[in-house]
DRENLOTOR-513632 format. One record per residue (C-alpha): residue in one letter; x, y, z. Coordinates in steps of 0.2 Angstrom, whole numbers, plus 5000, padded with zeros to 4 digits. Layout:
<rs>
aXYZ
...
</rs>
This chain:
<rs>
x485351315287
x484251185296
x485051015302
x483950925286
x484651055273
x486251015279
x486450835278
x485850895261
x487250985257
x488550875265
x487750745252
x487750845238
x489450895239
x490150715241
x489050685223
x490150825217
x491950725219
x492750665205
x492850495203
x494850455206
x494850605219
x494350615238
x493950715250
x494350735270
x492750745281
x493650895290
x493750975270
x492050935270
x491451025284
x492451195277
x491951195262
x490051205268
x490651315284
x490251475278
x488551455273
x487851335286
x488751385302
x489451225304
x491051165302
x491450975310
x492250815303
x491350705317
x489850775310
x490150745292
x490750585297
x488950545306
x488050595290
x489150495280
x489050335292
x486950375293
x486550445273
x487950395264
x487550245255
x486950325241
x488350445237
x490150395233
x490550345253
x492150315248
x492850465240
x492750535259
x494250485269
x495050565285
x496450675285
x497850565284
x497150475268
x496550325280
x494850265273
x493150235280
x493350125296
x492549935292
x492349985273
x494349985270
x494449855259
x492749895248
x493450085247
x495150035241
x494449905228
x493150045223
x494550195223
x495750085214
x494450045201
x494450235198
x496150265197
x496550345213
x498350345220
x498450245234
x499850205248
x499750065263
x498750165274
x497350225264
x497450375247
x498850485244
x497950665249
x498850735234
x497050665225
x496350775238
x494950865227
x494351035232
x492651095228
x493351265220
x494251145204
x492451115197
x492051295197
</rs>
């Protein structure tokens, strides 16, 4: 999988989650590992911070539930609009959505 194809699929992905349900960057990152050899939150995280703002951003959080640094209060307004549990820090990672649910 090129670098382009890639930030394609990262992007694609991110389309995929549910509103009211997240994801981790690191969950990300495996769940495209097999077929693109790659497997690193940083990078999903640069992909999201450079080609995100047209996919829901704000369903991708890191793995504590702590949501996308300087966009905290848009993605909580935005999460809690979709009816996502949140706590104090960030989501609750029980709406932790995994790719294989909408199979």
């Amino acid at each position: 999988m090129t670098p382009d194809e890639y930030v394609e699929a990262v992007l694609d992905l991110v389309e995929r989650i549910p509103p009211g349900r997240v994801m981790s960057y690191g969950a990300v990152a495996d769940a495209l590992a097999e077929r693109s050899g790659r497997a690193s939150a940083r990078l999903v995280g640069s992909i999201m911070a450079r080609y995100g703002g047209g996919v829901p951003w704000h369903r991708v959080v890191n793995s504590a539930g702590r949501l996308p640094p300087g966009h905290e209060v848009e993605a909580r307004a935005r999460l809690r609009a979709e009816g996502c549990p949140l706590r104090p820090s960030g989501v609750d990672m029980a709406a932790a959505w995994s790719p294989e649910e909408g199979m």
